[in-house]
N, C-alpha and C positions, 0 to 999 in steps of 0.2 A: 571620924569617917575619912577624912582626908589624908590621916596618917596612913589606913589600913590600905588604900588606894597605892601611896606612892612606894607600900611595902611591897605587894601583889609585884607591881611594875617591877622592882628592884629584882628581883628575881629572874627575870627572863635574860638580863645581861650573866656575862662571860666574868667571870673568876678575874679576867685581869684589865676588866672595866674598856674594853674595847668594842663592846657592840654583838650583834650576834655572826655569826662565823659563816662567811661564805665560800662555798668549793668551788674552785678553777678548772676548766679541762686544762689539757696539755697544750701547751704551744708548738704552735705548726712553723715548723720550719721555712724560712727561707727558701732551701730545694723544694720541699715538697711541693709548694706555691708555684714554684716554676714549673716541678713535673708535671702538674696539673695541666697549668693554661697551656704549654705543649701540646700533650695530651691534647685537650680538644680543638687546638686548633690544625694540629695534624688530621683530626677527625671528619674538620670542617672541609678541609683542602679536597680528602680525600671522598668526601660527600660530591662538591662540587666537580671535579673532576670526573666522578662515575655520571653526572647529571650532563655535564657538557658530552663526555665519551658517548652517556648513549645518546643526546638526540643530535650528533653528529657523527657517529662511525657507518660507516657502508656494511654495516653488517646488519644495520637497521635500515636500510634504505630499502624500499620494495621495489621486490622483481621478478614480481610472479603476481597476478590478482585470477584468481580460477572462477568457472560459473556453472551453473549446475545446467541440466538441461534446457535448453527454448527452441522455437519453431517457430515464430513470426519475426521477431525481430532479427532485423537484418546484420550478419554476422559483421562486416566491416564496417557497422555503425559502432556496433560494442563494444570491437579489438579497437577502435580510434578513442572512445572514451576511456579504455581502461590506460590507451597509452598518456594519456594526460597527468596518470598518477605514478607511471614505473620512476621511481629512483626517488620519492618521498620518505622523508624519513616515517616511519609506521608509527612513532610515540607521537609526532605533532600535525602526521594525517588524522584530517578527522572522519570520524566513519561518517557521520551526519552528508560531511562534503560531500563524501563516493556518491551515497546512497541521492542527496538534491540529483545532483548531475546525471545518476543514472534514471532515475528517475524522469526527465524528459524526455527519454525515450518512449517512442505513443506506446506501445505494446506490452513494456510494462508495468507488474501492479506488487502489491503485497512482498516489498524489496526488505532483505536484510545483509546486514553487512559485519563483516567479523575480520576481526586480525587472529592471523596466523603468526607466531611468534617463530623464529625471528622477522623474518620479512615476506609476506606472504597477505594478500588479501582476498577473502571468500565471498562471493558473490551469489546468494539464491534470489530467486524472482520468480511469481508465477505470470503468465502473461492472458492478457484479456482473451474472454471465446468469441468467438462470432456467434450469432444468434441470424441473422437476415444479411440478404442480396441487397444493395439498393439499386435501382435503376437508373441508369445512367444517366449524369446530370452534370451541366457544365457550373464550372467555377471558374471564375476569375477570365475566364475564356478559354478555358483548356476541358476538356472533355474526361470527366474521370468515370471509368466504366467498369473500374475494381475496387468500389468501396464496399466495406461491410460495417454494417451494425452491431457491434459491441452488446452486453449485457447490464450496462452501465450507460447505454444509448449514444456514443460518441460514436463519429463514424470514422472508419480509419481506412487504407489504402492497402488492399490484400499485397502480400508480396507476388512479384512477377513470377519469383523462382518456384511458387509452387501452384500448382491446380488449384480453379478454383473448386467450393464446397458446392455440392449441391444443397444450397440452400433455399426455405422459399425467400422469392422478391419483392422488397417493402414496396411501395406504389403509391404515388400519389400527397409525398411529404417530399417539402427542399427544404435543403440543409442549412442551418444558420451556423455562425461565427461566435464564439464565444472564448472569454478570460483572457489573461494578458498574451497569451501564445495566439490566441483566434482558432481555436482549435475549430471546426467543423463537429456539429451535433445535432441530433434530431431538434425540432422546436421545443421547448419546456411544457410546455401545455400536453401536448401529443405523447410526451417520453414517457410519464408514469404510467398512463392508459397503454401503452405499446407493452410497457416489458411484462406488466400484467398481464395480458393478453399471450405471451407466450410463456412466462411460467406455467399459464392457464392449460396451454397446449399441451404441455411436456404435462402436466398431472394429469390430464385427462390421455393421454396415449394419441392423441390424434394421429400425428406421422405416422407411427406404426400401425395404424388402422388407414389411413387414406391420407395419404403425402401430398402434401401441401404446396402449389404452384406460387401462388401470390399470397398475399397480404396487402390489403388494399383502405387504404384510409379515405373515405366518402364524408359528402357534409352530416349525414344521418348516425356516423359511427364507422369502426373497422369492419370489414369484411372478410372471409379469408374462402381464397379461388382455390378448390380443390384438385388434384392432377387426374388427366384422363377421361378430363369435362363428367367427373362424378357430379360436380352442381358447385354451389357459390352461399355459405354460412355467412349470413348477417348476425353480426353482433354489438351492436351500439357502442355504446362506450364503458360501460361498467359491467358486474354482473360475470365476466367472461368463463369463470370457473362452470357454473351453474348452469350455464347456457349450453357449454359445451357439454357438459356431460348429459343435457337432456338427447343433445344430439348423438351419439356416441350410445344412448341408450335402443335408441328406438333406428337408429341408421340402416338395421339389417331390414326394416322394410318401410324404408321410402326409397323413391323410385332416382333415379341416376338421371343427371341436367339436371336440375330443377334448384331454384333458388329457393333458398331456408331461412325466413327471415323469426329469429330466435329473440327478438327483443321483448317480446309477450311471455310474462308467467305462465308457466305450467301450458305451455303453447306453441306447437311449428307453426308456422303458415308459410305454403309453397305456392310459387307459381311460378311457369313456364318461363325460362330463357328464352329471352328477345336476339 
């Protein structure tokens, strides 16, 4: 057995007792070696160079940043933020940055920001609606007698440059300070009951059926003062959808002055201005 073993074995070797036979590729030259690492370090330079060229040539520096249409916010608040970015180079402006910094601007919201290649950057924004007048109220000692109510319940400083809306006038809430700017806002308590209550409005048609002088916040709940002393809609604090619409049903015959107090199911009950 052990002969037949080292016979088997015998076999696999070469005719002239050297082993079994292995193939070489070709050898690589000298130059070729060098053409090579050339080659890619010519590669490398010119990688580098296109990398420095662009976020250093003025062909990439922006000077232009354009905005789509706005109407509240103030034009030479804008043009002063945009100039803080002309002559940045566009590969190492970050859109993020634009977008922070525009974005302290109160008026506006739902910002996006884009580069326009070569040097160009685009600016859309929609800006907050007014919903409510506030009545005028001092802060800080100064008399502010153009704020509006937001949709989002922050209160903000109508511009001078245009008329005001005839809006109705909130009544009967001051304005608190709030996050690290101190921004002015309705109370937090008050803010979700409020904007409810004019969603409520706008679904039920109110305005367009009988335009709304006040909005009045009482300890019992909001109220809302109808124009033309048509009468005065109590509506507590919730429910506002439902309440309105009972009113709005039945409105073409109750009688004009008269307070409607709607906090009761399936129920007006009026009575006579004091």
């Amino acid at each position: 057995m052990l002969g037949g073993a080292n016979q088997i074995a015998g076999k696999g070797r070469s005719s002239t007792g050297g082993g079994f036979a292995v193939r070489r590729g070709p050898q690589r030259s000298r130059r070729a070696v060098l053409v090579r690492a050339g080659s890619g370090l010519v590669t490398m330079v010119v990688l580098v160079f296109g990398v420095w060229w662009t976020l250093t040539s003025p062909v990439f520096a922006v000077d232009r940043i354009e905005s789509g249409a706005y109407r509240f916010t103030s034009e030479a608040e804008l043009q002063s933020v945009f100039e803080e970015f002309l002559g940045r180079n566009i590969w190492t402006l970050s859109t993020d940055e634009v977008a922070d910094r525009i974005n302290l601007l109160p008026w506006v919201r739902d910002l996006r920001v884009l580069r326009r290649l070569p040097n160009s950057i685009e600016v859309d924004f929609r800006e907050w609606t007014p919903v409510l007048m506030m009545e005028p109220v001092a802060i800080d000692g100064q008399k502010r007698d153009r704020l509006v109510v937001t949709e989002d319940g922050r209160l903000l400083d109508f511009p001078k440059t245009l008329i005001l809306p005839g809006l109705p006038m909130l009544v009967g809430l001051a304005p608190v300070r709030e996050g690290h700017e101190k921004a002015l806002r309705l109370p937090p308590k008050e803010t979700g009951q409020l904007l409810e209550l004019i969603s409520s409005m706008e679904d039920a048609g109110l305005e367009v059926a009988s335009p709304v002088d006040f909005v009045v916040a009482r300890p019992e709940g909001f109220a809302i003062v109808l124009q033309n002393r048509r009468g005065t809609l109590l509506l507590g604090r919730e429910e506002f959808g439902p309440r309105l619409q009972r009113y709005m049903d039945a409105r073409d015959h109750l009688e004009l002055g008269v307070d409607y107090d709607l906090r009761f199911k399936n129920r007006i009950t009026a009575s006579a201005e004091n």
